[in-house]
LOTORVEX-853856 format. One record per residue: x, y, z of N, C-alpha, C, CB in turn; residue in three letters. Coordinates in steps of 0.001 Angstrom, whole numbers, plus 500000, padded with zeros to 6 digits. Atoms other than C-alpha are relative to their C-alpha. Glycine has a CB too. Layout:
% residues N
      n.x      n.y      n.z     ca.x     ca.y     ca.z      c.x      c.y      c.z     cb.x     cb.y     cb.z   rest
        X        Y        Z        X        Y        Z        X        Y        Z        X        Y        Z    ALA
...
% end
This chain:
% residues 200
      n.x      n.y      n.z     ca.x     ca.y     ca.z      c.x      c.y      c.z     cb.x     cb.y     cb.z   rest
   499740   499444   498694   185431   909158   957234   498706   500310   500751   500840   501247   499871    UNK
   501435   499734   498843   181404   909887   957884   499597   498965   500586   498614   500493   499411    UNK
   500664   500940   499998   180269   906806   957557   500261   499338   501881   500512   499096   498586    UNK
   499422   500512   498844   182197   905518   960825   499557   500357   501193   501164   500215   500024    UNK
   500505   499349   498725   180993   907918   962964   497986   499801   500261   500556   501896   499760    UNK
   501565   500434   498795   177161   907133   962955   499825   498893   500662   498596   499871   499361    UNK
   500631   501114   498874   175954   905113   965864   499615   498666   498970   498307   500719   500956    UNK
   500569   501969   500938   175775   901058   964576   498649   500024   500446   500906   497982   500785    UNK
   501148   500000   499922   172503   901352   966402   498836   500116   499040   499982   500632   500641    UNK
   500473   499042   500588   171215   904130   964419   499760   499485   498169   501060   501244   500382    UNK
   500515   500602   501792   171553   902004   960781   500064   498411   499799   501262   500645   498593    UNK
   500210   501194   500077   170854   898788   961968   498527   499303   499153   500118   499736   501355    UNK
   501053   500689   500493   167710   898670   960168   499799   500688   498027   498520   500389   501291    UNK
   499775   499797   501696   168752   900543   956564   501268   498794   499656   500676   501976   499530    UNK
   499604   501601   501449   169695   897875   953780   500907   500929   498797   497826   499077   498766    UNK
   500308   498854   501621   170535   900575   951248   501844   500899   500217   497834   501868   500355    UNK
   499004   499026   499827   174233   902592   950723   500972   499711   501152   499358   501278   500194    UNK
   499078   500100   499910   176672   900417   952447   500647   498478   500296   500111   500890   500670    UNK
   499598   501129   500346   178668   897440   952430   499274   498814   500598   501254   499992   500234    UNK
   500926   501177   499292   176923   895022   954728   498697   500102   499980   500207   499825   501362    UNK
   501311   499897   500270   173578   895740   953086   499811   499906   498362   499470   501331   500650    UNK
   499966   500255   501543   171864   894539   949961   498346   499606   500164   501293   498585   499288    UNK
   501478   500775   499838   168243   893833   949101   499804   498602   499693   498996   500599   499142    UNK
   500304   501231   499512   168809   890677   949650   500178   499444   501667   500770   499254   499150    UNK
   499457   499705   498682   169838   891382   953434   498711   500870   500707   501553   500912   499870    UNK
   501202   499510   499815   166501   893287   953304   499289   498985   500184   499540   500776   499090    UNK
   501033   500838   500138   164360   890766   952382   500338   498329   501024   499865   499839   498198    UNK
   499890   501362   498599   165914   887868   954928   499393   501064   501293   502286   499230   500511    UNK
   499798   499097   498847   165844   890646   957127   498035   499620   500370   500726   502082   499465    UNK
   501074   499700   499959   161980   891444   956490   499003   498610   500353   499835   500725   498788    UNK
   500629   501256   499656   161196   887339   956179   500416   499467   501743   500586   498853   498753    UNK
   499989   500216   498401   162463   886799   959648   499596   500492   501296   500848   499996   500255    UNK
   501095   499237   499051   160705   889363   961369   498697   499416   499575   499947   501742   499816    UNK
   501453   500467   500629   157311   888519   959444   499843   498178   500911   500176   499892   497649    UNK
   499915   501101   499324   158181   884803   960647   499581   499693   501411   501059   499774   499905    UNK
   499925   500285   498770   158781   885099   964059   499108   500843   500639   501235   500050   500463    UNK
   501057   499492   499518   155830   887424   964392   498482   498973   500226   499865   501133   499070    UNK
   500859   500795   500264   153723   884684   963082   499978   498727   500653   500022   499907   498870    UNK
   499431   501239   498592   154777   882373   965666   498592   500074   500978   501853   500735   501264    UNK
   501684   499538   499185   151987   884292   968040   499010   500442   499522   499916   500963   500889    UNK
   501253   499083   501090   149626   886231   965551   499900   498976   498782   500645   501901   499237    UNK
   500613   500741   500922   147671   884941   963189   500378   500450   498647   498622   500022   500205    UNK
   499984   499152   500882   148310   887805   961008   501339   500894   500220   498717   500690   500033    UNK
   498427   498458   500036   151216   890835   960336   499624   500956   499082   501903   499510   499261    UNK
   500463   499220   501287   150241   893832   958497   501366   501131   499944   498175   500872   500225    UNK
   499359   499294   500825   152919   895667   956601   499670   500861   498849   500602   499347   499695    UNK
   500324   498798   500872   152989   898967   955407   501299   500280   499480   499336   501290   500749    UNK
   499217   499532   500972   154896   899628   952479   500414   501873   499908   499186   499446   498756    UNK
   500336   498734   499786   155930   903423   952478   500999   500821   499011   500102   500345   501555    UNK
   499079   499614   500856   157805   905729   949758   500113   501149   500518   499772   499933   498643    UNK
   499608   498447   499440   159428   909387   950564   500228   500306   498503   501553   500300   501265    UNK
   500004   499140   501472   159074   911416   947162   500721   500538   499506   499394   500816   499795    UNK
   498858   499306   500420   161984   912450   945562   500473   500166   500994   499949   501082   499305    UNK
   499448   499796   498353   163959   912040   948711   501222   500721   499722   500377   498463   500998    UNK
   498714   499530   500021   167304   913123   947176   499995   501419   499567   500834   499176   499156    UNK
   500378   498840   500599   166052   915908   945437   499246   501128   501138   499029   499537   498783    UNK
   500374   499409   498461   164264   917612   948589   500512   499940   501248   499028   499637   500363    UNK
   499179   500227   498316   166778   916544   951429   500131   501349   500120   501735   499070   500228    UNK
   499954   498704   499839   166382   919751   953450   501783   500117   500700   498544   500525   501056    UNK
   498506   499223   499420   170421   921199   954306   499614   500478   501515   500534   501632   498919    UNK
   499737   499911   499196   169329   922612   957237   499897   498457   501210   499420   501119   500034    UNK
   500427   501067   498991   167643   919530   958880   501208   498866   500056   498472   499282   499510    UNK
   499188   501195   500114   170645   917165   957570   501304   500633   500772   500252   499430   498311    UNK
   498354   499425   499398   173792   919732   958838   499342   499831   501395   500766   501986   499529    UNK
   499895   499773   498960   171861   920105   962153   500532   498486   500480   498791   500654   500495    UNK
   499572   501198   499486   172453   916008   962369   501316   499547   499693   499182   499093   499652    UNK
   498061   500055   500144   176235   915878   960837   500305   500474   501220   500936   501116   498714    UNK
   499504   498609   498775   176530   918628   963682   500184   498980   501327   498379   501594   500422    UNK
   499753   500668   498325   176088   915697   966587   500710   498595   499946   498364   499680   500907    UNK
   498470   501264   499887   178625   913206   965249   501465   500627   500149   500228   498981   498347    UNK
   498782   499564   499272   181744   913236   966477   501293   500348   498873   500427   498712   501106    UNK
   499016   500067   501181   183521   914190   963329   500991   501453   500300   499035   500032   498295    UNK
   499276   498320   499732   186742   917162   962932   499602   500791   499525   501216   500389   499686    UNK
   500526   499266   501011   185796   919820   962379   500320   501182   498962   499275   500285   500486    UNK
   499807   499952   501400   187554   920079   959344   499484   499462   499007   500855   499786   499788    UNK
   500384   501014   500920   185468   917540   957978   498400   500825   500459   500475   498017   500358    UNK
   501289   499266   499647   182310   919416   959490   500234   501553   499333   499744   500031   501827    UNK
   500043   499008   501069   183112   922536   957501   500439   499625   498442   500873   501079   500479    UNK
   500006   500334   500585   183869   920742   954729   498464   499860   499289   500737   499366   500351    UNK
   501360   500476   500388   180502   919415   954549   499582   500981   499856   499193   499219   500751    UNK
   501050   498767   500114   178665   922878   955079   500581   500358   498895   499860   501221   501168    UNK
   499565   499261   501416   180416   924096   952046   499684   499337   499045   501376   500277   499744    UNK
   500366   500318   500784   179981   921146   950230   498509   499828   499695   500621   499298   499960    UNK
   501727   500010   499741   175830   921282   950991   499747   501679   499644   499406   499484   502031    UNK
   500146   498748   499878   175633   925067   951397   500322   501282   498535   500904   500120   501205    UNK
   499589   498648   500978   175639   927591   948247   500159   499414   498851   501387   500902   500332    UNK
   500257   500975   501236   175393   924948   945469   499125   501087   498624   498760   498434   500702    UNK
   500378   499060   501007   174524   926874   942153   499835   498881   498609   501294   501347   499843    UNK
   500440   500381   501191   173023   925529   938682   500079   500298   498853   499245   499972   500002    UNK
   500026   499391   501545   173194   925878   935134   499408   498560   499072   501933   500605   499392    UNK
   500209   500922   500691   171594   924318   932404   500223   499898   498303   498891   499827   500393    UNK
   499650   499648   501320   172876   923813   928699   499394   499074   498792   501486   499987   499968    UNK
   500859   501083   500811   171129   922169   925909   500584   500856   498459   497819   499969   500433    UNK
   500260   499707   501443   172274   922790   922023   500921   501502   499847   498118   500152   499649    UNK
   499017   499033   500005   175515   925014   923187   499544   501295   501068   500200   500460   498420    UNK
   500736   498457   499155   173002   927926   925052   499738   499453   501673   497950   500584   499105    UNK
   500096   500328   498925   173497   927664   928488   498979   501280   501070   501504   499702   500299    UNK
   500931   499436   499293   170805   929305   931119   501244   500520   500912   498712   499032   500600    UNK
   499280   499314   498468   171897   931856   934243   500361   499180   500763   499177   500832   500946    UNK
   500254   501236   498381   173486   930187   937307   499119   501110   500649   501847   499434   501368    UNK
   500918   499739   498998   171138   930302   939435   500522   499338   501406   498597   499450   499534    UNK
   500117   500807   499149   171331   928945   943088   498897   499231   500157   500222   500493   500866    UNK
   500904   500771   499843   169627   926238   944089   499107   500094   501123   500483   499001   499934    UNK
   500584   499994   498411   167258   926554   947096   498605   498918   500254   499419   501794   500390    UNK
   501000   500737   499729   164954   923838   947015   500435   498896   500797   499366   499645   498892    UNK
   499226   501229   498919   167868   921668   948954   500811   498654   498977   498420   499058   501193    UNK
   499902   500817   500743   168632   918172   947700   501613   499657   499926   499297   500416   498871    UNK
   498749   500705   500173   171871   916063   947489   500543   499841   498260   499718   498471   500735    UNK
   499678   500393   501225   173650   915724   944223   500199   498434   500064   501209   500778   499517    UNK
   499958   501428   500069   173041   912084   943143   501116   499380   499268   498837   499551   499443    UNK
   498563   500166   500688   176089   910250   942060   501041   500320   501383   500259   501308   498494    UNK
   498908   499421   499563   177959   912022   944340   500572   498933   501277   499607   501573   500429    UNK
   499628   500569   499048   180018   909849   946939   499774   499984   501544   500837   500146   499785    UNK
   500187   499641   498436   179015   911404   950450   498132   500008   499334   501050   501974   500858    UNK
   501018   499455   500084   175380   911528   949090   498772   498940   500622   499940   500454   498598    UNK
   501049   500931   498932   173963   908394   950286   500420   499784   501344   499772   498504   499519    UNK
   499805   499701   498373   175880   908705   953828   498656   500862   500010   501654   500979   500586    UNK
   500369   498734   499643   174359   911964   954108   498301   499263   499918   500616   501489   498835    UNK
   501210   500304   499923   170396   910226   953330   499958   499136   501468   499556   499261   498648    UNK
   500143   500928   498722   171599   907297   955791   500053   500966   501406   501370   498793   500017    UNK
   500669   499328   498600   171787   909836   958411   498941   501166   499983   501150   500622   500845    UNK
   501286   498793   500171   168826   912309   957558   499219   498477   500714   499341   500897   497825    UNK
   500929   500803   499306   166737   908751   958504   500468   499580   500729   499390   499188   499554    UNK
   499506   501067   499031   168973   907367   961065   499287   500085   501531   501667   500193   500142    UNK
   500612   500274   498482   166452   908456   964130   498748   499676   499393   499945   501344   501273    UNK
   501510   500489   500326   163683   907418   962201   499280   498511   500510   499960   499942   498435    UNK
   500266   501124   499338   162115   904349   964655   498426   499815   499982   500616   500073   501389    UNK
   501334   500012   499466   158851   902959   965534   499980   499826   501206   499206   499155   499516    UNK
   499887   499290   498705   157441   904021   968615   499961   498642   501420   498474   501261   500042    UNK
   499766   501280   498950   156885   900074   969765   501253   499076   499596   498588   498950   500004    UNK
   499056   500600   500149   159627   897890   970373   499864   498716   499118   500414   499856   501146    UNK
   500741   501156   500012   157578   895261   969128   499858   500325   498372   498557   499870   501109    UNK
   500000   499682   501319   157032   896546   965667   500846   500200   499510   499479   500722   499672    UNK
   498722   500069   500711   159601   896478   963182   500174   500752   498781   500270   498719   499687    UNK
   499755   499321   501510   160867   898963   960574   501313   499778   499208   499937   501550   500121    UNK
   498242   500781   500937   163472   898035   957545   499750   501394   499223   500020   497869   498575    UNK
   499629   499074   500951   164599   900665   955295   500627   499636   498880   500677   500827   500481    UNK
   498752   500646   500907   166507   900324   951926   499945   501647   499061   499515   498030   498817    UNK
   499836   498792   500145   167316   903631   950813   498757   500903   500363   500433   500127   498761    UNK
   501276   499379   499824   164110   905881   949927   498298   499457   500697   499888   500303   498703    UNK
   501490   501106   499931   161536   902876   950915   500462   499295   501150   499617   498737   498507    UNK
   500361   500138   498448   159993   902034   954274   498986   498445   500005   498937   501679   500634    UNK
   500941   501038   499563   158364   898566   955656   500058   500164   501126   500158   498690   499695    UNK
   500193   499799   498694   156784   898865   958621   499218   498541   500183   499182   501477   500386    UNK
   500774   501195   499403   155620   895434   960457   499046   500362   501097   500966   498962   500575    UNK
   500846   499510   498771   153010   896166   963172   499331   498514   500483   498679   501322   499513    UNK
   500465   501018   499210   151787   893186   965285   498168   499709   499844   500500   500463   501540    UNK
   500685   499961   499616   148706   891545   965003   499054   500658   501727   500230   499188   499526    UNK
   500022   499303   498817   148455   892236   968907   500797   500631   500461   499804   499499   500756    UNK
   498786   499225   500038   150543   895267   969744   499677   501029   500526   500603   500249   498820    UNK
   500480   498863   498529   150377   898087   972152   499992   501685   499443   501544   499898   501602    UNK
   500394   498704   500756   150308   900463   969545   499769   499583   498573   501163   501187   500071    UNK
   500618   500717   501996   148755   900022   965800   500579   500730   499257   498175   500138   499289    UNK
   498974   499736   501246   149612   900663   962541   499811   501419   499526   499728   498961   498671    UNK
   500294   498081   500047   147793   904234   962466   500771   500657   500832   498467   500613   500499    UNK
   499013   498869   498997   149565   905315   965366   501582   500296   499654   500108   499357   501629    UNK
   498447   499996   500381   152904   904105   963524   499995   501021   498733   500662   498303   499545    UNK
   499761   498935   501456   152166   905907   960448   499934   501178   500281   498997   499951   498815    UNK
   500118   498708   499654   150977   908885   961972   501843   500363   500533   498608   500130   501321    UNK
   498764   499795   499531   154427   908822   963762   500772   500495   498603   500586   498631   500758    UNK
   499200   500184   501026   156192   908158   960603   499544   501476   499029   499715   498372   499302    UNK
   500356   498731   500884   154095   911272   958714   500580   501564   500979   497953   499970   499722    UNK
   499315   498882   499148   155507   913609   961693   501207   500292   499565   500166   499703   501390    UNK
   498857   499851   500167   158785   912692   961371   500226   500435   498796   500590   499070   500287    UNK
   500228   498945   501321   158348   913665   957626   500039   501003   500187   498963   500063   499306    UNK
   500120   498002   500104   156855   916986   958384   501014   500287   500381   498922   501015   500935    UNK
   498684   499469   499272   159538   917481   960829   501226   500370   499363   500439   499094   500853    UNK
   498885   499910   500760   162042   916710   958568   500172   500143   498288   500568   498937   500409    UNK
   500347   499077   501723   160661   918456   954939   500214   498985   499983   500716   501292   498941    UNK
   500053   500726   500882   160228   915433   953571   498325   499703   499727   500913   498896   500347    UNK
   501215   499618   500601   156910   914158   951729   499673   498733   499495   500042   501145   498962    UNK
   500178   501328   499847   155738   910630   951970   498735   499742   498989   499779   499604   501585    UNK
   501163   500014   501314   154087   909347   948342   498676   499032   500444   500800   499201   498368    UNK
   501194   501352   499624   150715   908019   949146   499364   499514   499262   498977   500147   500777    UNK
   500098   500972   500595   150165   906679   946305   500484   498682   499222   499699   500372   499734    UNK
   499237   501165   500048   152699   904576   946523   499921   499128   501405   501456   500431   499655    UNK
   499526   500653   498996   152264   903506   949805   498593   498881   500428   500539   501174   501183    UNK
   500671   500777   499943   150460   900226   950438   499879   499142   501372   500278   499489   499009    UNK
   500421   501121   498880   149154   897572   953032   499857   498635   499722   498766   500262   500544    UNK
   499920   501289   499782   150018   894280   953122   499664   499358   500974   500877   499703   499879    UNK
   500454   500907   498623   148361   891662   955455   500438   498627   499702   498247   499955   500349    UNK
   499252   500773   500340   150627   888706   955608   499443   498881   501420   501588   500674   499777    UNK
   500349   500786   499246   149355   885557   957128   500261   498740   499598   498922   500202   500269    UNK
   500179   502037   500753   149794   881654   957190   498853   499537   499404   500015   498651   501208    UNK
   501121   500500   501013   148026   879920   954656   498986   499242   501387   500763   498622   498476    UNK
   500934   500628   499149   146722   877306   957261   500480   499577   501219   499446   498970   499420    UNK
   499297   500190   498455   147426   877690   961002   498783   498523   500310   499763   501913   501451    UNK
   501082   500653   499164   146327   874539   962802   500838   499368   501452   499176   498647   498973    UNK
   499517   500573   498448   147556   873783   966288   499754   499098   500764   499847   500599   500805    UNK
   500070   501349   499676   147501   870402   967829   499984   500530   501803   501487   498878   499244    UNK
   500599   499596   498855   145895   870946   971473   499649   499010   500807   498997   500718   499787    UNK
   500283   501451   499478   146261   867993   973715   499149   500634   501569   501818   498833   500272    UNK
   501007   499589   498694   143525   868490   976599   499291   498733   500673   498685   501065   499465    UNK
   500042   501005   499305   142457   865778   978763   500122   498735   499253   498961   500081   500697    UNK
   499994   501327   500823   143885   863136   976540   499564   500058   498734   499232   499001   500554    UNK
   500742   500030   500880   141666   864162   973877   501123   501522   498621   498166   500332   500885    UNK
   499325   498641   500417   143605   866679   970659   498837   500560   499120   501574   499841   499098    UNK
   500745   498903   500761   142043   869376   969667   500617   500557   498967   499656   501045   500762    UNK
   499390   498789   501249   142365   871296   966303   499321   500942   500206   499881   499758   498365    UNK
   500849   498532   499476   141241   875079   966780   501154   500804   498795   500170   500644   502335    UNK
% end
């Protein structure tokens, strides 16, 4: 019943947590952008990008304030706050079970059926800031394409991308996160000029 209500816009570029997505729907996805970039640029640099224990740190408030602006009943919107809200722990090992405790560090129970909706919309305004650059998602993991020539670079996209983090308690692994520079083996362009062709 969530799933329906986010904007098609809004998860046109996650691969990850629902039926018409697969990492193999990623990776056409990612080769056909890379492609048709390389049409005009010589080059494409892709940044690889990981979010750190994403399920385990999803902050409750930042994810209810975005349930809060789909159009769902709201019987199904108090549903959710209860099922996010007041979550308690225990742990048992060898019959001896520990205090419940509550949990307050946030975090989705994994497994759970609403739990990858609920990630697909914690990133669903997550964009880059040029139209021209291209971001894919597939659950926790980010490719960002940035244009050889491009009206904004790949620092300005990441910086973006490390905001929207802060913004939204999350915590982007940087030592997982890499740079790829993806180019044709051997561009050569056939250049007919007064009769005469040029290779350049």
């Amino acid at each position: 019943m969530v799933f329906p209500t986010i904007p098609t816009n809004a998860i046109r570029d996650q691969f990850a947590f629902h039926t018409t997505g697969s990492t193999t729907c990623a990776l056409v996805n990612l080769h056909h952008h890379v492609g048709y970039m390389l049409e005009t640029n010589n080059y494409v640099r892709c940044l690889t990008i990981d979010f750190s224990k994403a399920f385990d740190v999803m902050n409750h408030s930042v994810l209810l304030s975005k349930v809060s602006a789909l159009e769902l009943p709201d019987s199904v919107h108090n549903w959710i706050d209860s099922f996010v809200i007041g979550r308690r722990k225990i742990c048992a090992i060898n019959g001896m079970c520990s205090p419940v405790l509550p949990i307050s560090r946030g975090g989705i129970i994994q497994g759970s059926g609403v739990g990858p909706t609920f990630y697909i919309i914690l990133k669903s305004d997550l964009n880059p800031l040029s139209a021209n650059n291209v971001l894919s998602k597939y659950a926790d993991d980010l490719n960002l394409l940035v244009l050889q020539h491009c009206d904004v670079s790949l620092a300005t996209e990441f910086d973006h991308i490390r905001k929207w983090a802060d913004d939204n308690k999350m915590t982007i692994n940087t030592t997982k996160t890499k740079e790829i520079v993806l180019r044709l083996q051997r561009r050569e362009l056939m250049l007919l000029t007064n009769g005469v062709f040029d290779v350049s």
